[in-house]
TORGU-120137 format. One record per residue: residue in three letters; x, y, z of N, C-alpha, C in turn. Coordinates in Angstrom, 3 decimals. Each point is the difference from the previous one (the first is absolute). Layout:
+---------+----------+----------+----------+----------+----------+----------+----------+----------+----------+
| residuo |     n.c1 |     n.c2 |     n.c3 |    ca.c1 |    ca.c2 |    ca.c3 |     c.c1 |     c.c2 |     c.c3 |
+---------+----------+----------+----------+----------+----------+----------+----------+----------+----------+
|     ALA |        X |        Y |        Z |        X |        Y |        Z |        X |        Y |        Z |
...
+---------+----------+----------+----------+----------+----------+----------+----------+----------+----------+
//
This chain:
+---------+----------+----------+----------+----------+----------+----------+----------+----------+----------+
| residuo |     n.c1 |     n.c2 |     n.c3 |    ca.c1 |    ca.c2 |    ca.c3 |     c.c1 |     c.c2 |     c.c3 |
+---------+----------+----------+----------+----------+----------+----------+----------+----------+----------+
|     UNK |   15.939 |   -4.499 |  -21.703 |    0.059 |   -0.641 |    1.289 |   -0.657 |   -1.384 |   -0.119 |
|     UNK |    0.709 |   -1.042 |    0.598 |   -0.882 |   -1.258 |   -0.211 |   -1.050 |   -0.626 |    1.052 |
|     UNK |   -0.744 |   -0.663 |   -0.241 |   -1.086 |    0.059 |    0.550 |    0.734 |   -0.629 |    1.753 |
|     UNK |    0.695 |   -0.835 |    0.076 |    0.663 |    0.032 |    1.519 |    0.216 |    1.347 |    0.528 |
|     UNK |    1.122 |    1.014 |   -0.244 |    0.308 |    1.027 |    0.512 |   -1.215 |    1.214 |    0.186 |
|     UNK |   -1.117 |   -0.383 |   -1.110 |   -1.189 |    0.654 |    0.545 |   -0.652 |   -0.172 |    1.409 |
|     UNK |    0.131 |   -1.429 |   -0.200 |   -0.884 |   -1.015 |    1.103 |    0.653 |    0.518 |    1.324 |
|     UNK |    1.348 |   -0.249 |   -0.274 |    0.884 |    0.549 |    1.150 |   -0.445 |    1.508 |    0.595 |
|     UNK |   -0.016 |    1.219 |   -1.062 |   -0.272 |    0.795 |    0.328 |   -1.436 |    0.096 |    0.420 |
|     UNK |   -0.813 |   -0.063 |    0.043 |   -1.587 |    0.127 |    0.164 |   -0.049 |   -0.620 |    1.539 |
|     UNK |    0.705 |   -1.019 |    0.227 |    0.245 |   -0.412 |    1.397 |    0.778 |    0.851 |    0.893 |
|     UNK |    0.758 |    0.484 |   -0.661 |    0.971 |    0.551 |    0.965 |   -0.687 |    1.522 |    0.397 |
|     UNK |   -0.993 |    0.341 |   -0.975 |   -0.560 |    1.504 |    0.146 |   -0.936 |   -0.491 |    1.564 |
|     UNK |   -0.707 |   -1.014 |   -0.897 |   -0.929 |   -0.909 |    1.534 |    1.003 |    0.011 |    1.381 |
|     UNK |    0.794 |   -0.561 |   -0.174 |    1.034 |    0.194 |    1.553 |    0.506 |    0.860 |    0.536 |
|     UNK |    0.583 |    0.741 |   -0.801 |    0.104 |    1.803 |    0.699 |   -1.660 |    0.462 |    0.438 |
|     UNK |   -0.793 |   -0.273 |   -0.766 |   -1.200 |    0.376 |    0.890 |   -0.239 |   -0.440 |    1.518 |
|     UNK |    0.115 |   -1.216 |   -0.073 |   -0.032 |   -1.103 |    1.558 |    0.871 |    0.762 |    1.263 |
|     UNK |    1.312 |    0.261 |   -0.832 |    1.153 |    0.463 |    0.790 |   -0.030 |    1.703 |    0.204 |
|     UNK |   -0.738 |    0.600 |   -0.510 |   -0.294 |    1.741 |    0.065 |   -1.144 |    0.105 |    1.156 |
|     UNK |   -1.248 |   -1.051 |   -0.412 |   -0.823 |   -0.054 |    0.718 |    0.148 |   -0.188 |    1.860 |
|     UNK |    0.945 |   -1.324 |   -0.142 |    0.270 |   -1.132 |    1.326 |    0.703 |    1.346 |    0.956 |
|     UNK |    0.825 |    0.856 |   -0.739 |    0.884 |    0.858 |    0.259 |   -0.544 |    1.498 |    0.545 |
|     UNK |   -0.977 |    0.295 |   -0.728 |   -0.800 |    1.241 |    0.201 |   -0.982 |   -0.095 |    1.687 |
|     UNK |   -0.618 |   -1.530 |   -0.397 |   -0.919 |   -0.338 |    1.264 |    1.114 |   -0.065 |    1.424 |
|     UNK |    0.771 |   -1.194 |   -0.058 |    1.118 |    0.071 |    1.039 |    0.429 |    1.662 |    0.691 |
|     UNK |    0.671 |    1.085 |   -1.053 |    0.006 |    1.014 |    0.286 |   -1.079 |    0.566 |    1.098 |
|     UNK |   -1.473 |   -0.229 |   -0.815 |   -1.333 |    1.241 |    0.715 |    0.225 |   -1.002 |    1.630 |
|     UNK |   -0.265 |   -1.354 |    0.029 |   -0.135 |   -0.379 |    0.859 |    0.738 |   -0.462 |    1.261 |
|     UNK |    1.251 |    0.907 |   -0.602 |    0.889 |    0.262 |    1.077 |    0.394 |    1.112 |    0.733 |
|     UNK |   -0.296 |    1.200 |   -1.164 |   -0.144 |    1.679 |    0.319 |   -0.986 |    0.486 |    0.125 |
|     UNK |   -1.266 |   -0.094 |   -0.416 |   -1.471 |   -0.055 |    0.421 |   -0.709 |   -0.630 |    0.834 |
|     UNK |   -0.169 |    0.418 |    1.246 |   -1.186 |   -0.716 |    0.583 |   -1.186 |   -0.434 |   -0.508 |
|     UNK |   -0.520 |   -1.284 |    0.314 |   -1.378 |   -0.113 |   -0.142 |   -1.179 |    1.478 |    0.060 |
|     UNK |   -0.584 |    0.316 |   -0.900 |   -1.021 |    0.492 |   -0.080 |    0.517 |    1.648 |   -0.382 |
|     UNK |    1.462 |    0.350 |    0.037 |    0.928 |    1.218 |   -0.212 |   -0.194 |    0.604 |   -1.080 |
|     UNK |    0.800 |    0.968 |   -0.199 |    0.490 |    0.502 |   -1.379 |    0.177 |    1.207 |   -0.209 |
|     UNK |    0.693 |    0.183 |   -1.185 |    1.538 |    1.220 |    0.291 |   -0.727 |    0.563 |   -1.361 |
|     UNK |   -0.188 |    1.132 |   -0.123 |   -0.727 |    0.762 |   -0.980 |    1.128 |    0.762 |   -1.415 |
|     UNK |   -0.049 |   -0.584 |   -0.689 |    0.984 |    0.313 |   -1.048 |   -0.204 |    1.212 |   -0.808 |
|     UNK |   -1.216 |    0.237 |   -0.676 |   -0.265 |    1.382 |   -0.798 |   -1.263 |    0.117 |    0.635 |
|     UNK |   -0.363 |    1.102 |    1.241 |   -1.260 |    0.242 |    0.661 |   -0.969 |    0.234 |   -0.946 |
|     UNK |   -1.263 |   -0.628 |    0.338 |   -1.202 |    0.107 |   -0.787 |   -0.090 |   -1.267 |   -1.106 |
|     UNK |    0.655 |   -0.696 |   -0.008 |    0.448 |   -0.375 |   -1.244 |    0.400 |   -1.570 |    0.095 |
|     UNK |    1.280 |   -0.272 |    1.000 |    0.586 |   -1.285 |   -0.053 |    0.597 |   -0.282 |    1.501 |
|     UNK |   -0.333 |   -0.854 |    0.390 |    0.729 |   -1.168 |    1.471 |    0.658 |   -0.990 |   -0.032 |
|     UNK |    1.024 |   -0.407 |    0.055 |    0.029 |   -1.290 |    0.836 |   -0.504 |   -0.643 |    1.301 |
|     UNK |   -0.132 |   -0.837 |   -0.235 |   -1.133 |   -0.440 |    1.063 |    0.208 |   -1.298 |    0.526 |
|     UNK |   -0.405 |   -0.973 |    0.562 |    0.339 |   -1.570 |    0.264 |   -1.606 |   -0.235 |    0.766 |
|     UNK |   -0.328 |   -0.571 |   -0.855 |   -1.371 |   -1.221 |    0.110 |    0.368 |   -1.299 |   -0.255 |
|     UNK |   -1.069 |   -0.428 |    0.243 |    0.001 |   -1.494 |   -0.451 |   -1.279 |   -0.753 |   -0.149 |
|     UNK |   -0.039 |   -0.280 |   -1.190 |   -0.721 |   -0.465 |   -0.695 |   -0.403 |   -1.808 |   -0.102 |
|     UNK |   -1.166 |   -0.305 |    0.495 |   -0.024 |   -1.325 |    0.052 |   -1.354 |   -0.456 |   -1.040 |
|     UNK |   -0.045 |    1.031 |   -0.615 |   -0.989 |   -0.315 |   -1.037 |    0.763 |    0.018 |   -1.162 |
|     UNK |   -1.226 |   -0.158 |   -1.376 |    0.800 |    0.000 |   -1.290 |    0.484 |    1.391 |   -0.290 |
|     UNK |   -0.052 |    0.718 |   -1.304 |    0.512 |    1.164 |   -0.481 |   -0.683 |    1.052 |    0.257 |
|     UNK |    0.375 |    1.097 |    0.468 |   -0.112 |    1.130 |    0.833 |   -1.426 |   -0.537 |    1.029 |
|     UNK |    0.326 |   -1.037 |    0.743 |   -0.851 |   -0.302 |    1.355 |   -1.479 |   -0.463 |   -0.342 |
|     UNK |   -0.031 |   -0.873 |   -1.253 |   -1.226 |   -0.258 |   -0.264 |    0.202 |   -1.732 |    1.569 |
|     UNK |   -1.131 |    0.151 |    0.071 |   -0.178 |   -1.491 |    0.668 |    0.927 |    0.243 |    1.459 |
|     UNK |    0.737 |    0.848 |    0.446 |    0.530 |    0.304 |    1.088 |   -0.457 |   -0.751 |    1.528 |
|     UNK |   -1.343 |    0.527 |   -0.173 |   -1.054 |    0.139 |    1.053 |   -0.564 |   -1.382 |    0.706 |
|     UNK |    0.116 |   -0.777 |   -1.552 |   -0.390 |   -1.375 |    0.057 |    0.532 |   -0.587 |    1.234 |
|     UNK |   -1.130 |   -0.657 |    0.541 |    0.508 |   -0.966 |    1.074 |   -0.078 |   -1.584 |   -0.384 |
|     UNK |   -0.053 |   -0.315 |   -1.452 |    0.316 |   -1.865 |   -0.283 |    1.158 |    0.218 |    0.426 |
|     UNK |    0.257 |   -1.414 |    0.168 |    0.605 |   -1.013 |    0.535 |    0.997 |   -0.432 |   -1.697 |
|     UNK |   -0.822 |    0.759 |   -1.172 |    0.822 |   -0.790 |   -0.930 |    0.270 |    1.407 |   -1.163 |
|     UNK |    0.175 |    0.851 |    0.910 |    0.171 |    1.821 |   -0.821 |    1.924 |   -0.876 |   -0.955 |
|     UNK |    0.488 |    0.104 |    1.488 |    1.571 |   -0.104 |   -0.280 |    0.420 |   -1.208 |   -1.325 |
|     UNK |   -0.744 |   -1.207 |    0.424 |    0.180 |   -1.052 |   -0.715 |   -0.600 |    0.462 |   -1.748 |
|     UNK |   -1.089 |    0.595 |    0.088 |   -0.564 |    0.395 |   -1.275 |    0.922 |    0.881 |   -0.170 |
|     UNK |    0.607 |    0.854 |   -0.198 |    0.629 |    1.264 |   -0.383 |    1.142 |   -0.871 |   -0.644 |
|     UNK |    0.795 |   -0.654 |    1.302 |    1.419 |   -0.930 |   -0.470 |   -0.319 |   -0.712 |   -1.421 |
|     UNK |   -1.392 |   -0.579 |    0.148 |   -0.067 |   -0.900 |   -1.336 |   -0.257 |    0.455 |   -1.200 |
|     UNK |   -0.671 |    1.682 |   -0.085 |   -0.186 |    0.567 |   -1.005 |    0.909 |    0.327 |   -0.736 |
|     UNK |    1.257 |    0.490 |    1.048 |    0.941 |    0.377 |   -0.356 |    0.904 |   -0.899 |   -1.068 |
|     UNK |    0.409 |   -1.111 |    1.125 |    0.469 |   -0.797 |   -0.711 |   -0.646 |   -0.770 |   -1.503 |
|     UNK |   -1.108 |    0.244 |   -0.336 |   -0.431 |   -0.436 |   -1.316 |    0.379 |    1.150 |   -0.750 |
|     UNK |   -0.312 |    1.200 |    0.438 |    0.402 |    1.257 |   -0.818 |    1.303 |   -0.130 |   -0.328 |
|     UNK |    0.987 |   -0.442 |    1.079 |    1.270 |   -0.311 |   -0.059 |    0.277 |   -0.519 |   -1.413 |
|     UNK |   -0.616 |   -1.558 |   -0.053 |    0.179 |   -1.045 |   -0.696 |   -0.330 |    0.393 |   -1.696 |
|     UNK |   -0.852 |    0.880 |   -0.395 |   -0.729 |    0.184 |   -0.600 |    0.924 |    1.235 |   -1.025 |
|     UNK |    0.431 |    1.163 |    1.194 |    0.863 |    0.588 |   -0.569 |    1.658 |    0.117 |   -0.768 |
|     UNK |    0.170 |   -1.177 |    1.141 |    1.461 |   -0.357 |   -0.574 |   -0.170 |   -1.083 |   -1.269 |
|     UNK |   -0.608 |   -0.790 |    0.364 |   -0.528 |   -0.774 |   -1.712 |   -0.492 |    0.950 |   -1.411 |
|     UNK |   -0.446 |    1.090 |    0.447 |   -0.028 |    1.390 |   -1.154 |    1.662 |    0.733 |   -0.283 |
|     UNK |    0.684 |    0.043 |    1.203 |    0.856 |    0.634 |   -0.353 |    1.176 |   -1.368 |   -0.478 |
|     UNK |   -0.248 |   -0.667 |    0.399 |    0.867 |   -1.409 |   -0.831 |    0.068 |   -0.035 |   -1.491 |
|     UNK |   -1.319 |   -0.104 |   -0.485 |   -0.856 |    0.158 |   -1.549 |    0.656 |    1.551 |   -0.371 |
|     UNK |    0.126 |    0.838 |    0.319 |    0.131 |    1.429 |   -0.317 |    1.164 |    0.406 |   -0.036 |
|     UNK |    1.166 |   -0.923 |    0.096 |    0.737 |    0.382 |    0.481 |    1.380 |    0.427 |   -1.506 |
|     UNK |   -0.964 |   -0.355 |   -0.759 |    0.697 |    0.607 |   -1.464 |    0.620 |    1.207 |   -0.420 |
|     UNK |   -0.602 |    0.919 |    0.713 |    0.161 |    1.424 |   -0.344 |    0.394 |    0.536 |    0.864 |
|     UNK |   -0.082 |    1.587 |    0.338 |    0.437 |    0.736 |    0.972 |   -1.490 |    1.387 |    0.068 |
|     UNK |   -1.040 |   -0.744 |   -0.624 |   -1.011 |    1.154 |   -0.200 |   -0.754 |   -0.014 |    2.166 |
|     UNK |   -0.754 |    0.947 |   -0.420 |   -0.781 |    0.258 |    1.328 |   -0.498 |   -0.526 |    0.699 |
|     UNK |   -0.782 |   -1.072 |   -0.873 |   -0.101 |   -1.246 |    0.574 |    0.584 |   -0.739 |    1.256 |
|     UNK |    1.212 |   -0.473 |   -0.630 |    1.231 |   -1.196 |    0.874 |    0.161 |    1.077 |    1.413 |
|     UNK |    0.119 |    1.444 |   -0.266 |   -0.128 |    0.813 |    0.709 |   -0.299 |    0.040 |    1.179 |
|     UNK |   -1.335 |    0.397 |   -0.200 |   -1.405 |    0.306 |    0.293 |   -0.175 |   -1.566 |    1.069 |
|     UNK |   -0.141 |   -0.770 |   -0.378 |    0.095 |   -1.657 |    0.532 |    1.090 |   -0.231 |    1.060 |
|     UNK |    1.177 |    0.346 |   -0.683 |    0.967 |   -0.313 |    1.144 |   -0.155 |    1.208 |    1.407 |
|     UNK |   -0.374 |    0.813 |   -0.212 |   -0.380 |    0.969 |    1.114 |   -1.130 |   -0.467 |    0.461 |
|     UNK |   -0.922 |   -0.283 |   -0.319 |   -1.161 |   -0.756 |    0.233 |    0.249 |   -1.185 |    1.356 |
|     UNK |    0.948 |   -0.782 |   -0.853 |    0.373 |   -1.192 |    0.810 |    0.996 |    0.412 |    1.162 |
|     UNK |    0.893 |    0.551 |    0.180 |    0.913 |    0.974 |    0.851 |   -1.304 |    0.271 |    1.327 |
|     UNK |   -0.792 |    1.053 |   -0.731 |   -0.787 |    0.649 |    1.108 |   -0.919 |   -1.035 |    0.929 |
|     UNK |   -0.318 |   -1.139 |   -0.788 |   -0.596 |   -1.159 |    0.481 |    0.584 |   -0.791 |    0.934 |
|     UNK |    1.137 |   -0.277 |   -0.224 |    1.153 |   -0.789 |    0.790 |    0.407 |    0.855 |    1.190 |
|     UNK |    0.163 |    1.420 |   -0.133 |    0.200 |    0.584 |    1.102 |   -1.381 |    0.049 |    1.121 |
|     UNK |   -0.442 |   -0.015 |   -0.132 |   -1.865 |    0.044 |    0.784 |    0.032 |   -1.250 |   -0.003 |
|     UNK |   -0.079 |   -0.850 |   -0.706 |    0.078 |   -1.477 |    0.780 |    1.006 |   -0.501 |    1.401 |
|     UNK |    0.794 |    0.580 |   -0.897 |    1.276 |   -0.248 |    1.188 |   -0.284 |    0.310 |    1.966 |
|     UNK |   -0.572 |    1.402 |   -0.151 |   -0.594 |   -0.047 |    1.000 |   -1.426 |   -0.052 |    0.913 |
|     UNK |   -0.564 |   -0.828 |   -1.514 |   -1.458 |   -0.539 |    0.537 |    0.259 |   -1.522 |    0.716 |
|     UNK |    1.366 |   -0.065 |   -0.711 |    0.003 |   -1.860 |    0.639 |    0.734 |    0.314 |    1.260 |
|     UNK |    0.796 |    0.962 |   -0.214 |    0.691 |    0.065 |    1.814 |   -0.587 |    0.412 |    1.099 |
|     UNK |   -0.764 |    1.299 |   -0.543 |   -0.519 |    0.394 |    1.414 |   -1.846 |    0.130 |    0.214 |
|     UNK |   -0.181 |   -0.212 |   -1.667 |   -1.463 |    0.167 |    0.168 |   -0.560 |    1.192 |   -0.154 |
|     UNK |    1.233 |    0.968 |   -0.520 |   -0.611 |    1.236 |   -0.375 |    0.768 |    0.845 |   -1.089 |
|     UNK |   -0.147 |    1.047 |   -0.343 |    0.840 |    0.779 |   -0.987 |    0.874 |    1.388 |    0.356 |
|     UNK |    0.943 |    0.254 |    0.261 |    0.312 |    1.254 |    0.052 |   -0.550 |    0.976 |   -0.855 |
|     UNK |   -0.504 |    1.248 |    0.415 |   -0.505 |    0.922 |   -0.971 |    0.893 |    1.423 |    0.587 |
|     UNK |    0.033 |    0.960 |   -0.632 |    1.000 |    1.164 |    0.302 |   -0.669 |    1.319 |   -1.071 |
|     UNK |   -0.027 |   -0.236 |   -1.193 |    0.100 |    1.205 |   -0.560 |   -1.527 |    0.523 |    0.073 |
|     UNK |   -0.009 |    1.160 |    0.276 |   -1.792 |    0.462 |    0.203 |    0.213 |    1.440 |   -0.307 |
|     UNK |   -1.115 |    0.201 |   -1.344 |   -0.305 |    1.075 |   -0.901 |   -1.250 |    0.798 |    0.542 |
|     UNK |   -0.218 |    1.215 |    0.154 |   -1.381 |    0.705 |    0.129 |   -0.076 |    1.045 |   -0.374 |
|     UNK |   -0.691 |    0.848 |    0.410 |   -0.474 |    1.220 |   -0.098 |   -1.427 |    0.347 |    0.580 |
|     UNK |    0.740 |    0.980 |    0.834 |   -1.051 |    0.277 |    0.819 |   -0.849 |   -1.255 |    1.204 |
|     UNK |   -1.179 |    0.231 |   -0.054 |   -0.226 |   -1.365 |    0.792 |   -0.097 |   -1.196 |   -0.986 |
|     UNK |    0.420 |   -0.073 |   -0.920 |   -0.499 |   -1.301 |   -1.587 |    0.972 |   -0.506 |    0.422 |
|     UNK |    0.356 |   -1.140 |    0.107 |    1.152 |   -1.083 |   -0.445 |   -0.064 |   -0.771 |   -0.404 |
|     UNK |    1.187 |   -0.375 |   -0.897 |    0.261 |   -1.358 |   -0.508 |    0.363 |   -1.415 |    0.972 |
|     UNK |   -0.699 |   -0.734 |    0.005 |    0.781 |   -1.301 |    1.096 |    1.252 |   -0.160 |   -0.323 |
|     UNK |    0.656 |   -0.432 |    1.138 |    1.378 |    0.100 |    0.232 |    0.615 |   -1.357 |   -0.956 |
|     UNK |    1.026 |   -0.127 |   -0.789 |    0.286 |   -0.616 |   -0.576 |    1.329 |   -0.455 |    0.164 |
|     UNK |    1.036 |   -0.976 |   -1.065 |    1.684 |   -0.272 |    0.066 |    0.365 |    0.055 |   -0.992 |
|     UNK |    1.145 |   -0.517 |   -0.031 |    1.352 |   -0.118 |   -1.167 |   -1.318 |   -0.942 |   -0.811 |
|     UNK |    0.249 |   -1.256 |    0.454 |   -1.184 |   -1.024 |   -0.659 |   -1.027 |   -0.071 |   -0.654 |
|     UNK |   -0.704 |    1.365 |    0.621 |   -1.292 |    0.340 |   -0.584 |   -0.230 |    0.802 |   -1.088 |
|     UNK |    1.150 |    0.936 |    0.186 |    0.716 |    0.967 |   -0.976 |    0.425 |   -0.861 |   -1.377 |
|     UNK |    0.740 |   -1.070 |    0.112 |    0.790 |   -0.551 |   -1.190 |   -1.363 |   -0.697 |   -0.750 |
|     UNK |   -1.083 |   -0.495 |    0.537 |   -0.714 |   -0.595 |   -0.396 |   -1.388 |    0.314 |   -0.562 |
|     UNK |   -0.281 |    1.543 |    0.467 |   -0.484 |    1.365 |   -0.800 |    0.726 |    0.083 |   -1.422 |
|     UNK |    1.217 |    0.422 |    0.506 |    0.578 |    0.428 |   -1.620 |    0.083 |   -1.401 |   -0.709 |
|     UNK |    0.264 |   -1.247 |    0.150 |   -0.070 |   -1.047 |   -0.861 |   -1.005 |    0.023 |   -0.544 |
|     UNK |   -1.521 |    0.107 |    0.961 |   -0.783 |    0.241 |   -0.931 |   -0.971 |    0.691 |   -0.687 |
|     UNK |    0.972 |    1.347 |    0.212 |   -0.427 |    1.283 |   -0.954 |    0.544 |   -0.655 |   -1.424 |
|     UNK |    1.365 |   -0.453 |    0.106 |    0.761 |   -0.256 |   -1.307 |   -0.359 |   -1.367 |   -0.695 |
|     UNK |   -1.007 |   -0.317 |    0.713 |   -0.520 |   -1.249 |   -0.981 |   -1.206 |    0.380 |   -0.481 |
|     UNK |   -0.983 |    1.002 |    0.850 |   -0.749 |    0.563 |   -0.841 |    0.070 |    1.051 |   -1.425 |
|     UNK |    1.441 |    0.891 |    0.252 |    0.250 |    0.614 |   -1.078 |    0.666 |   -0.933 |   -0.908 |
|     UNK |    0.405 |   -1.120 |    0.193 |    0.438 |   -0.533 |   -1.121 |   -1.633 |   -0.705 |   -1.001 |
|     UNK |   -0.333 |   -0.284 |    0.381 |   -1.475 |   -0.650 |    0.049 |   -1.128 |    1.046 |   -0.794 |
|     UNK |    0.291 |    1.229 |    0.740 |   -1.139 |    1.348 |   -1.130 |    1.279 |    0.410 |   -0.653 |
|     UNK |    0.926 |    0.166 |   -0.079 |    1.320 |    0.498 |   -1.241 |    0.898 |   -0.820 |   -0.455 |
|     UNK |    0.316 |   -1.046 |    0.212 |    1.253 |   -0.888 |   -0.330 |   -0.770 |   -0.216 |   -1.532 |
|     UNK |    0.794 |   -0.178 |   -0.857 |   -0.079 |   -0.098 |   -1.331 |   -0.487 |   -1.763 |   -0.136 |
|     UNK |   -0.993 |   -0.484 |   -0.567 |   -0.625 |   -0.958 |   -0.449 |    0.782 |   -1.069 |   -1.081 |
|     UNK |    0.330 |   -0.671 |   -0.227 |    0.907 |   -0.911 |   -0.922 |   -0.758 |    0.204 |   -1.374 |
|     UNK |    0.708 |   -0.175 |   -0.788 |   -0.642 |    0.365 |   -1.331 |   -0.532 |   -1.606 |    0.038 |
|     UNK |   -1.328 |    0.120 |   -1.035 |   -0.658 |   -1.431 |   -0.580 |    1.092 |   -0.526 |   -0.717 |
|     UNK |   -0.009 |   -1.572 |    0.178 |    0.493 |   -0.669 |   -1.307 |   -0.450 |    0.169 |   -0.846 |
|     UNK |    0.287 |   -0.167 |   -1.217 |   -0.402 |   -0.184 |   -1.413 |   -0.395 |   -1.111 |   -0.501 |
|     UNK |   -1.042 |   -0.880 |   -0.378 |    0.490 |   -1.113 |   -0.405 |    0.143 |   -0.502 |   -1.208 |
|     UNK |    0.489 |   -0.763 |   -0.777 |    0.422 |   -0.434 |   -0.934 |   -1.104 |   -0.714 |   -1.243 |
+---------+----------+----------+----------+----------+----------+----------+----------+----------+----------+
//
């Protein structure tokens, strides 16, 4: 595969993320009421519809600056910047990496998307047991977990380049 049609692909994994995500939220927040939710495997799993105006699973929520939204947008967007310039460079191969990154960037772009529109995040999927739960999470948050599970396993297992030799 040449390094374009990689590039191509690693983006395009990123955009089906944007578009699964944009798609999933639209759904909750048209069949879910605010604050709702429809119980899928009792004990266990919900759909749900929150909304989230803090960072990842509701850190900073609470915050009352004046510059929560603006900081978040800008983090993002450097994370943005930062990641797609990795997956640009990376874009040689088809290992876990380019992967891992382009889901990364996907899940980023989708949560941006609606930090700049409305100032908040759709959240839906919510895990528990018993009274324990997991904060409610998305498509977005999801893709950007596993990106970077798979950059950490590439990182403790991906095979190391052999030394040069030198002459």
């Amino acid at each position: 595969m040449t390094t374009q049609s990689t590039r191509s692909f690693h983006f395009l994994i990123a955009a089906l993320v944007v578009v699964l995500d944009q798609a999933a939220k639209w759904a909750v927040a048209k069949n879910i009421s605010l604050h709702d939710n429809i119980q899928i495997i009792p004990r266990f799993f919900r759909l749900t519809h929150v909304e989230n105006r803090g960072a990842a699973f509701g850190l900073f929520a609470d915050s009352t600056s004046d510059w929560k939204i603006a900081a978040l947008v800008l983090f993002s967007i450097v994370a943005l910047a930062i990641v797609s310039v990795l997956l640009w460079r990376n874009s040689h191969s088809m290992q876990s990496t380019g992967i891992g990154l382009a889901l990364i960037l996907g899940g980023a772009v989708g949560n941006l998307w609606d930090r700049l529109l409305s100032g908040r995040v759709v959240d839906f999927l919510l895990f528990y047991v018993g009274q324990y739960q997991w904060p409610a999470f998305n498509v977005a948050d999801s893709a950007i977990v596993v990106g970077a599970g798979l950059l950490v396993i590439e990182i403790l297992f991906g095979k190391s380049p052999a030394p040069e030799k030198s002459a």
